[in-house]
N, C-alpha and C positions, 0 to 999 in steps of 0.2 A: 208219106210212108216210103221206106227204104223198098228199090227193088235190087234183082239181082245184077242189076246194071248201075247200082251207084257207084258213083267216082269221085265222091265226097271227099275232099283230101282231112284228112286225119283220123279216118274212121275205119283205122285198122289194117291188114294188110290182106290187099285187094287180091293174092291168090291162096290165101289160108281157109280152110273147108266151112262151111259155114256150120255154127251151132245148131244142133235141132231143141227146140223147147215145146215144152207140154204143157197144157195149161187144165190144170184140173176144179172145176170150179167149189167142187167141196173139197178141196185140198191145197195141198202144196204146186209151185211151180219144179218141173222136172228140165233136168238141163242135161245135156250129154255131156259128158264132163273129157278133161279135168276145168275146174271151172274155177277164176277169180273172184270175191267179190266185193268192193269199196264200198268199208262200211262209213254211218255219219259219221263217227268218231277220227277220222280217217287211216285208220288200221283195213288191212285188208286180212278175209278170210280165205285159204286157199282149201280145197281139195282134188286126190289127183283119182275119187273113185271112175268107174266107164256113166255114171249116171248119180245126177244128185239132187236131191229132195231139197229146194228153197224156199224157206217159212215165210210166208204173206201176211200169217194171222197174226206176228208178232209173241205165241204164247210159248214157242218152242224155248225150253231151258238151254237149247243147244241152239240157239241163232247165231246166225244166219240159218243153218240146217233146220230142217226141217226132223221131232221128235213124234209129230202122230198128234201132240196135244191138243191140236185142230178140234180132234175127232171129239163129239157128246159124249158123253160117258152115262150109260143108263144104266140103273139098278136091272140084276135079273125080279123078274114076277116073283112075289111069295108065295111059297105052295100053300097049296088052302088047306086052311085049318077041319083038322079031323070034326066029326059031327057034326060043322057045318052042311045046309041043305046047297046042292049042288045047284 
């Protein structure tokens, strides 16, 4: 595991501030941005937001970003039918 003492040659440049990432277990990975990211295809996606939302579930229409579609999607409760015994 990388610390803040690695001197790994090619793993970037050793006084540029380090990323902070968020690891949301029912969600998306949060990255402080502006963030590259090398996708399979080998096209990269850039954004230059302060913070950005990276899709893990794969179900985002906007991948790499992350669009929420993670989330269950549940029906609201039906209101109960009139003269029904409560």
């Amino acid at each position: 595991m990388p610390s803040t003492s690695d001197t790994t040659p090619g793993r970037g440049d050793a006084g540029a501030p380090a990323r902070r990432v968020s690891v949301d277990p029912q969600g998306p990975v949060l990255v402080e941005g502006p963030v590259e990211i090398a996708l399979d295809d080998g096209t990269v996606a850039r954004s230059d937001r302060f913070m950005v939302a990276v899709c893990t579930c794969r179900r985002s229409r906007a991948y790499p970003w992350c669009d929420t579609s993670h989330r269950r999607r549940e029906r609201a409760a039906a209101p109960p039918e009139e003269g029904s015994p409560s």
